[in-house]
N, C-alpha and C positions, 0 to 999 in steps of 0.2 A: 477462481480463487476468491477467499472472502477474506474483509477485513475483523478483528476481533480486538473487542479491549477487556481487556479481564480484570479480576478486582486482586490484590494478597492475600488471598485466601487459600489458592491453591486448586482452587475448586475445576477451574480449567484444566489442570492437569491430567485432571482425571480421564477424559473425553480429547486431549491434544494429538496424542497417538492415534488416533481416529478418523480426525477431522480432516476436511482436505484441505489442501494448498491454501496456506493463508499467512496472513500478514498483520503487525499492529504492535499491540504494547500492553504492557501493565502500569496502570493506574494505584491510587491509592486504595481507592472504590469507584464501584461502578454502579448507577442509577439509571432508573428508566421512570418517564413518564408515562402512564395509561391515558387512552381519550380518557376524559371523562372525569381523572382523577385531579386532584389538585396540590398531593404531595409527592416528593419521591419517593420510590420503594427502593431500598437498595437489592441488587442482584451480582452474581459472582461474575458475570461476563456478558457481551453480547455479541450478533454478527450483525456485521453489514454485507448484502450483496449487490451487485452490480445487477442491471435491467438489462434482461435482451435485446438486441439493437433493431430487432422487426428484420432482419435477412436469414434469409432461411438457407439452409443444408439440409439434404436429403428428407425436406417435409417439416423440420421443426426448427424454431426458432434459435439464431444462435448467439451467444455471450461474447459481446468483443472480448477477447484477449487483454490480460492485467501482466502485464512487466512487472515482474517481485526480483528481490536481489538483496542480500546482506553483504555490508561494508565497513570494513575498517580501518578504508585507506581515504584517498581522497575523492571529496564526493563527484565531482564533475567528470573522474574518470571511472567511476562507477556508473554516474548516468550515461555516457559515451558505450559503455563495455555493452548495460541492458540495452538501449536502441540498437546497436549493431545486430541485436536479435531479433529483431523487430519481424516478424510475422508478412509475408505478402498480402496486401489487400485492405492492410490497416496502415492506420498513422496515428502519431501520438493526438490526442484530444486536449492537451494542456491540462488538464487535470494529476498534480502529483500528491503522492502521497510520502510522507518522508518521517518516521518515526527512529529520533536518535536517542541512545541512555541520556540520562540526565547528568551522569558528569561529559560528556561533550559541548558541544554552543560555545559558550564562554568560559567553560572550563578547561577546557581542550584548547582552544586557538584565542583565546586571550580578547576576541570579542565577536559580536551576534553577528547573525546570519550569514556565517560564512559557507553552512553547507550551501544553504536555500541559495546564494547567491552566486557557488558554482555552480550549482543543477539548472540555475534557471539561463545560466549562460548558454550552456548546451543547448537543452530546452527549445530557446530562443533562436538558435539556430536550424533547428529543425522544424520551427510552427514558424514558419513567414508570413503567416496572415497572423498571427498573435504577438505580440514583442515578449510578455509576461507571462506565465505560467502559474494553474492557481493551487494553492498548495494546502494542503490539507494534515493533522497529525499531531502529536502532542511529545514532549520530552517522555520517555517513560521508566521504570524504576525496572526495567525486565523487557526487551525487544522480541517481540515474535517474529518468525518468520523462517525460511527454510533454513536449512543447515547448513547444503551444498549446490542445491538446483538455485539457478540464476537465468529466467529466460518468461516467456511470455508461455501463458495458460489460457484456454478459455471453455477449458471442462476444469470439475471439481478435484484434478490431480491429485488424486487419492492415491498413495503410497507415497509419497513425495513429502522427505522428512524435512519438519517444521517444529524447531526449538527455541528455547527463551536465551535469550544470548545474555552479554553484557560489553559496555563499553564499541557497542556497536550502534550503526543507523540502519534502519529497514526503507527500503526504497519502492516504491512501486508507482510506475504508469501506467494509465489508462489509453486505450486507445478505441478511433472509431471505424467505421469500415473509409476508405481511400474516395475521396472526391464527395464524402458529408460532413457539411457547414455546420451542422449541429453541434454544439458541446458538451460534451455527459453532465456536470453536473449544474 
């Protein structure tokens, strides 16, 4: 799965039906720096992906698995519902991603981080050697992410429909393979 932030242009649309399993938001705009350059160029979206963890399957390197999930309920029981699907052989890395519309936060519940602060309850319960959870993502004006799949990937989940919601938060965990110290990011 990868993450994406795209610009109001629309321009993502074009190429979303296409793309695999992913997750993220819509921005006002979106900008990229070049080595080298010194200003921003604007561009209509970008991906982020995830690094191979260096364990291999049948010869080739493989992608920890990313926990995606869209939610319109309460977020701690949204994070509860993704871990229980949690893949054998991996564990959450503390690494969240958490991309909600911009009328939730304080719009929604009357004051901040109330998702962040149920997700990292759970979270926290599940990473014993972490108390805290690092969190990553932006309010967005348009939430990416699947439709109807809620679960852990770690191929390119290609046919696995991913739309622009609203009045929703986009969830996703990382995780690493079971018994490494290491933290993704």
């Amino acid at each position: 799965s990868l993450m994406v932030i795209a610009d109001t242009s629309g321009t993502f649309g074009e190429v979303a039906s296409s793309a695999p399993l992913h997750y993220g938001g819509i921005a006002k705009e979106t900008f990229v720096l070049s080595k080298g350059q010194k200003n921003l160029e604007r561009i209509p979206y970008f991906w982020v992906a995830t690094p191979a963890t260096g364990r291999e399957e049948e010869g080739k390197e493989k992608e920890p698995p990313i926990g995606v999930s869209a939610f319109t309920g309460e977020a701690g029981a949204a994070a509860k519902n993704l871990l229980s699907e949690m893949p054998p052989g991996w564990r959450p890395s503390g690494d969240v991603g958490l991309f909600p519309c911009f009328t939730r936060g304080v719009n929604q519940y009357g004051e901040e981080n109330v998702e962040v602060d149920a997700i990292s309850a759970v979270m926290s319960e599940e990473l014993s050697s972490l108390s805290s959870p690092k969190f990553y993502g932006m309010f967005a004006h348009g939430e990416l992410g699947p439709s109807s799949f809620s679960g852990f990937r770690n191929e390119a989940g290609v046919g696995i429909g991913c739309t622009k919601h609203s009045m929703t938060s986009i969830l996703s965990i990382h995780t690493i393979p079971d018994g490494d110290a290491k933290d993704e990011l």
